[in-house]
N, C-alpha and C positions, 0 to 999 in steps of 0.2 A: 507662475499662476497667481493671479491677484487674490482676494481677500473679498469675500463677499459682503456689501453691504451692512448686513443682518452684522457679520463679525467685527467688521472694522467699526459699527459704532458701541458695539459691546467695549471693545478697547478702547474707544478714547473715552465711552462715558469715565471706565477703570479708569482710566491716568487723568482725569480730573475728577476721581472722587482721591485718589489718591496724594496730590496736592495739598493740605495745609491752606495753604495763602489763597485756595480761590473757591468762593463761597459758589459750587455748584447745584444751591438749590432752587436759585430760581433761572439755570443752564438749561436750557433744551438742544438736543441735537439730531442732527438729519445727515445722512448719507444718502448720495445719487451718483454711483459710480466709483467710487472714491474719490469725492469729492464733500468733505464736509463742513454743516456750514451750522453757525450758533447763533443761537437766537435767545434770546432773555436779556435779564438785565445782571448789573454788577454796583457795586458801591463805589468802584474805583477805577480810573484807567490803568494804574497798576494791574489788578485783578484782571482786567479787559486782556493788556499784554501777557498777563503769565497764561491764563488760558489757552491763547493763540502757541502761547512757547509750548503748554503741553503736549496738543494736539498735533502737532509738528513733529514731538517724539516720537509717534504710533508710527510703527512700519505697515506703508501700503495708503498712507496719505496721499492722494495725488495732488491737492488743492484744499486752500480753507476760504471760507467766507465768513469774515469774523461781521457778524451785525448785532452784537450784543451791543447795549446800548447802557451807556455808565448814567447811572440816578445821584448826582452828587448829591451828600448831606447838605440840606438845607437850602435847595435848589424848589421852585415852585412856578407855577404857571397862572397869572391874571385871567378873570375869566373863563377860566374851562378851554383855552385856546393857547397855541405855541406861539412863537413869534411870527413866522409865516401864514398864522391864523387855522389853522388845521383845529380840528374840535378832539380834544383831550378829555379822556374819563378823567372824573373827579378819581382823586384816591386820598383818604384822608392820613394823615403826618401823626407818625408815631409816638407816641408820648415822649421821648427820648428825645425828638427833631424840636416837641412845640415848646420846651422844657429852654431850650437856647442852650444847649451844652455846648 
């Protein structure tokens, strides 16, 4: 018997709050089948991959679609626009980022 939705994302949110090494608070998650898929962002591709590793360890995984998206420190976008020209919310740089640590 599979694992309904509603349970299988109660468990992996658990095994990545449970993690250490991966900042799941700006993690969102979606189950469709057992098929789960992450959306938000991350500080790190490290963090991006240990994620992916968590969600893996859940029994009743049938699929991931890792689309979190890594914010490198100190990374910025000219113009309000990406490189392929896509229009980008402004977000303003933490005190920490505009400091040049």
């Amino acid at each position: 018997m599979m694992k309904s939705d509603v349970l299988l994302s109660d468990d992996v949110v658990e095994e990545l709050d449970c993690d250490p090494a991966v900042d799941c608070g700006r993690i969102a998650v979606g189950v469709r089948d057992g098929v789960v898929t992450l959306l938000g962002s991350v500080p790190g591709f490290w963090q991006k991959d240990r994620a992916e590793d968590a969600v893996r360890q859940v029994m009743g995984v049938r699929a991931l679609a890792n689309d979190l998206k890594v914010l490198l420190r100190g990374t910025h976008v000219r113009n309000g626009r990406s490189r392929n020209g896509a229009q980008l919310a402004h977000r303003p740089a933490p005190d920490d980022y505009r400091d040049g640590l």
